[in-house]
C-alpha positions in Angstrom: 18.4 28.7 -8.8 20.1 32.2 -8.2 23.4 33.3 -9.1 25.9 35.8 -7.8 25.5 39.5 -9.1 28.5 41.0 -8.8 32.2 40.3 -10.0 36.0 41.4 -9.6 37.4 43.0 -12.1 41.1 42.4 -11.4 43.1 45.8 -10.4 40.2 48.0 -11.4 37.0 46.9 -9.2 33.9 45.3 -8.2 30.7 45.7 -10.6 27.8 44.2 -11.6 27.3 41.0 -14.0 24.8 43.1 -16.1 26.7 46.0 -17.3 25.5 47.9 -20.7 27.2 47.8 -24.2 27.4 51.1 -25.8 27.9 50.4 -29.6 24.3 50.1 -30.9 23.9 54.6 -29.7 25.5 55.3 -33.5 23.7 55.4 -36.6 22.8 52.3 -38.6 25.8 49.9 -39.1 27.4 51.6 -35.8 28.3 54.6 -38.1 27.4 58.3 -38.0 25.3 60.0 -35.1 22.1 58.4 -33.9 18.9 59.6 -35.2 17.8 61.1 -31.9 21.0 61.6 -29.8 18.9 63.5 -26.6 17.4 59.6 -26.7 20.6 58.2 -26.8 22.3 60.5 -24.0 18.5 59.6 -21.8 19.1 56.0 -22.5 22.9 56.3 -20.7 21.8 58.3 -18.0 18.5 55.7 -17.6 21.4 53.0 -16.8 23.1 54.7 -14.2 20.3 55.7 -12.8 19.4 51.7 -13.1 22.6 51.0 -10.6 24.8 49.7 -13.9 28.6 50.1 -13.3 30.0 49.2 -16.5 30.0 50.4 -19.5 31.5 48.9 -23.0 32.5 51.3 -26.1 35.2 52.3 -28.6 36.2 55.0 -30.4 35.7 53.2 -33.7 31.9 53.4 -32.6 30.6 56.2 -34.9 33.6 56.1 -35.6 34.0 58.5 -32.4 30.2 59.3 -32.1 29.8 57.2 -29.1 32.3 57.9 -26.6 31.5 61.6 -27.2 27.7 61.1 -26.0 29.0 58.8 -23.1 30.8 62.2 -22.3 28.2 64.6 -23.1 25.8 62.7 -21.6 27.8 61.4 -18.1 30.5 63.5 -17.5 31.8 64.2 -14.5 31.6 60.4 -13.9 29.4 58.8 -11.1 32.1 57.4 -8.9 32.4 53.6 -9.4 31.3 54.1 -12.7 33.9 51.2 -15.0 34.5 52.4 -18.8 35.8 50.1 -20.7 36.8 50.6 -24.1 38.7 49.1 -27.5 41.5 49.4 -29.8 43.0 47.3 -32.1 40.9 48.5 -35.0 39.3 51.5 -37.2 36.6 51.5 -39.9 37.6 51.6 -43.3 36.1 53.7 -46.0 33.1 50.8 -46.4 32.7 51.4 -42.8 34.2 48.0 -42.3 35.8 46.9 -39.0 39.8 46.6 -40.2 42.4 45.3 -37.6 45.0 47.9 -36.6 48.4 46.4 -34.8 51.0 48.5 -35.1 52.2 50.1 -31.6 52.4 53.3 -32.1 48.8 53.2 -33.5 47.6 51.8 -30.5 49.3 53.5 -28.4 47.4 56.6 -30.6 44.4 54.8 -30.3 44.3 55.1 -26.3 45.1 58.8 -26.1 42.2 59.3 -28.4 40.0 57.3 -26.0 41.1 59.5 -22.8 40.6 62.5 -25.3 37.2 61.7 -26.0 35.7 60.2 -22.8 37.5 63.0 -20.7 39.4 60.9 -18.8 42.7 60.5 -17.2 42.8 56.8 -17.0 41.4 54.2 -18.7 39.8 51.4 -16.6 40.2 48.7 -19.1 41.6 48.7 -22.5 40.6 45.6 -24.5 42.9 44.7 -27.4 40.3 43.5 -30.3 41.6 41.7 -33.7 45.2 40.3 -32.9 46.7 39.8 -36.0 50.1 38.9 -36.4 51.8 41.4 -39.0 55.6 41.1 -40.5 57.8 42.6 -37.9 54.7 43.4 -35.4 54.2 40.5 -32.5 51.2 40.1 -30.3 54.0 40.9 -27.5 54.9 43.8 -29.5 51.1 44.9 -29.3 50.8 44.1 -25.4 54.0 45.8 -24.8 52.5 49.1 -25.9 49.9 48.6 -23.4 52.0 47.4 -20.7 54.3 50.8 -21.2 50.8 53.1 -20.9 49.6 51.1 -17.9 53.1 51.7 -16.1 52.4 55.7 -17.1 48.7 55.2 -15.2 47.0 55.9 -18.4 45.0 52.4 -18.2 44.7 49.7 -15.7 43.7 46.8 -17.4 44.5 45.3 -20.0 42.3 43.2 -22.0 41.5 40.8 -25.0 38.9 41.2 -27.5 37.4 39.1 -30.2 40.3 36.2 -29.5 41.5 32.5 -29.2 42.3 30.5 -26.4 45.8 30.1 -28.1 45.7 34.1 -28.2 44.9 33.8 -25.2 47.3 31.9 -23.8 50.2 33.7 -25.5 49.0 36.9 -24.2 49.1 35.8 -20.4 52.6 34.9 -21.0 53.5 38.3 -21.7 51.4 40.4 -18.7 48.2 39.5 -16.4 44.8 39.9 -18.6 41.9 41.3 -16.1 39.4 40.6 -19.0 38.4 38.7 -22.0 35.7 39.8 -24.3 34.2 37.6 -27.3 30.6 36.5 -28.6 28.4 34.1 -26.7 25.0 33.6 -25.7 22.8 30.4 -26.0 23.1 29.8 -29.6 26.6 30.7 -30.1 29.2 28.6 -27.9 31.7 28.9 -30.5 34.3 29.9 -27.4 33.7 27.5 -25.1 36.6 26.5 -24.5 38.2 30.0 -24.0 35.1 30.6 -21.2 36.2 27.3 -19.1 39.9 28.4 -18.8 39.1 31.9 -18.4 36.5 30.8 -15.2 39.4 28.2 -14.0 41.9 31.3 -13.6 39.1 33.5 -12.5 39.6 35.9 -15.7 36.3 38.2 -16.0 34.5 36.7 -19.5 32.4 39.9 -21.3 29.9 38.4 -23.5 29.0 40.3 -26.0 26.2 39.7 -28.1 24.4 38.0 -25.4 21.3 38.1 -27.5 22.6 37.6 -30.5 24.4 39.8 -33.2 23.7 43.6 -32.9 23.4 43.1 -37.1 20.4 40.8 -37.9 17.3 42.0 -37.5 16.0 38.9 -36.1 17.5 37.3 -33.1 17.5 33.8 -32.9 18.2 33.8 -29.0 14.7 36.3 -28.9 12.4 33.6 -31.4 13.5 30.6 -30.2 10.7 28.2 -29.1 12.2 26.7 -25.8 13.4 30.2 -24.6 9.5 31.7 -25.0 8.3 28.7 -23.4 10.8 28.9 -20.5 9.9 33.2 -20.5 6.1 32.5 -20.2 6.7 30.1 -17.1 8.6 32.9 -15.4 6.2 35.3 -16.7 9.3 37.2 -18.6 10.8 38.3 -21.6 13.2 35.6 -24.2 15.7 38.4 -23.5 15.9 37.9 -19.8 16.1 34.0 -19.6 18.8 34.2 -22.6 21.0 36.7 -19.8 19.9 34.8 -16.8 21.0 31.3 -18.3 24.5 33.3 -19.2 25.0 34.5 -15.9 24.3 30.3 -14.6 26.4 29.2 -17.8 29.9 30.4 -15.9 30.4 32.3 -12.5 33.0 34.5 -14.6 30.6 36.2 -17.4 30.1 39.7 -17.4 27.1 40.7 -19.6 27.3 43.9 -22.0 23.7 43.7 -23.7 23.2 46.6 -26.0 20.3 48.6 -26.8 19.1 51.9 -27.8 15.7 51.4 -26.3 14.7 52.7 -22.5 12.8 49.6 -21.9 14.8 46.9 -23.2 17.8 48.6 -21.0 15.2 48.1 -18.2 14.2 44.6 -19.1 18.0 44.1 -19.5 19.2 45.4 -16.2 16.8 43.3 -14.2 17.7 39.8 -15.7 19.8 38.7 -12.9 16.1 38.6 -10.9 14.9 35.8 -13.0 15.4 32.8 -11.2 15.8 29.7 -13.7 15.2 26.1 -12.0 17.4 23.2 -13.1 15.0 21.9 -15.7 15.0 25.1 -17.2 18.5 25.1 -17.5 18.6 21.8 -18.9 16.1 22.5 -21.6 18.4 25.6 -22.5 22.0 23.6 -22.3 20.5 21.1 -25.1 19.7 24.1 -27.2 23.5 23.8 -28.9 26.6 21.4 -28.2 29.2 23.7 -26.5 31.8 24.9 -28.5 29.3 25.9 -31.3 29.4 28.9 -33.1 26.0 30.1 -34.2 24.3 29.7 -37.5 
């Protein structure tokens, strides 16, 4: 059974399903530089070179560490190149991931992001962490993003990490080209949030496709009925997890991350894998939709 490989991004463009999240280049715990950053600035350059179009990041990676080797590593952009990046947040002093709403902030946060990448324009700012705040609405939030999209200093505007009630709210205030949250086979947690995204053809990034970027060992990578569906396609766990995500909804967008060359490769080439309908029956019985993982 094949699947479509390419998607609309509202407003911004066309790229493919298997695009490349950027946040496991920092140090341990996404903080500080990466041990080897020549590795890290080969393994961007490896997925251009691989045809991806999309790339995922945030200046809170490092903090700051990662957009600066997207730029040292890819700058001038290839043309058709999509970076899309975060705000909404900043590490504390535990290196904790602590939501940040006020406007001006975000509004901060964005110029910061054009500083770093060397850009002129965002192509997609994701709004991560909504949290409602005394005298600070999620309008108030979307309305500083509306104002630096009418300045041409972003052109979409997304939703990270967020409810279908957020959701919903949101699209009441401006159009939402993009929603980004965790799922992959064993977490289904936002089911829900998937099915109306798909039914008003709203671009779903999944990140952690393969399970969180924090545990050591992946659940979606062990799992017995994933390796036995990989050895029949004579593949990896990792490619069946992203191939059954790219059947689960016509809508998902893939961001798998890695610091590794050949997992990127492996990665990149999941929409080859070809899952037949028993397969994907034996993967939908894994978990009940609309669970969250263990």
């Amino acid at each position: 059974m094949t699947t479509t490989k390419v998607l609309d991004l509202p407003g911004v463009r066309r790229v493919r399903r298997i695009g490349f999240g950027a946040m496991q280049l920092a140090g341990p715990g996404v903080l500080g530089p990466p041990a080897d950053p020549a590795r890290a600035e080969a393994v961007l350059r490896r997925a251009v070179e691989l045809g991806i179009d999309h790339i995922d990041t945030s200046d809170f990676y490092g903090p700051w560490v990662v957009n600066e080797l997207i730029a040292k590593a890819l700058h001038p952009y290839p043309e058709g190149l999509v970076l899309a990046t975060k705000i909404g947040a900043y590490r504390d002093h535990h290196g904790a991931f602590a939501p940040l709403a006020h406007p001006d902030a975000l509004k901060a946060q964005v110029h910061d992001n054009l500083r770093r990448l060397h850009l002129d324009t965002l192509d997609v700012v994701y709004l991560r962490h909504i949290v409602d705040q005394p005298g600070i609405t999620l309008q108030d939030q979307l309305g500083a993003l509306v104002e630096l999209r009418e300045q041409g200093l972003l052109r979409g505007i997304g939703l990270s990490n967020v409810t279908l009630e957020q959701f919903e709210r949101a699209q009441a205030v401006t159009p939402i080209v993009a929603v980004q949250n965790a799922y992959n086979v064993f977490d289904r947690g936002s089911a829900e949030l998937l099915d109306r995204t798909a039914e008003l053809d709203v671009p779903f990034a999944a990140f952690f496709p393969l399970g969180s970027a924090f545990v050591a060992d992946s659940r979606v990578r062990g799992d017995q009925v994933v390796r036995a569906v990989a050895e029949r396609h004579d593949t990896t766990p990792a490619q069946v997890s992203l191939a059954w995500l790219l059947h689960r909804s016509p809508n998902l967008l893939l961001i798998p991350g890695t610091s590794s060359i050949e997992h990127l490769e492996a990665n990149s080439s999941a929409d080859r894998v070809e899952l037949t309908d028993s397969d994907l029956a034996e993967l939908n019985a894994l978990v009940s939709e609309g669970a969250a993982a263990e």
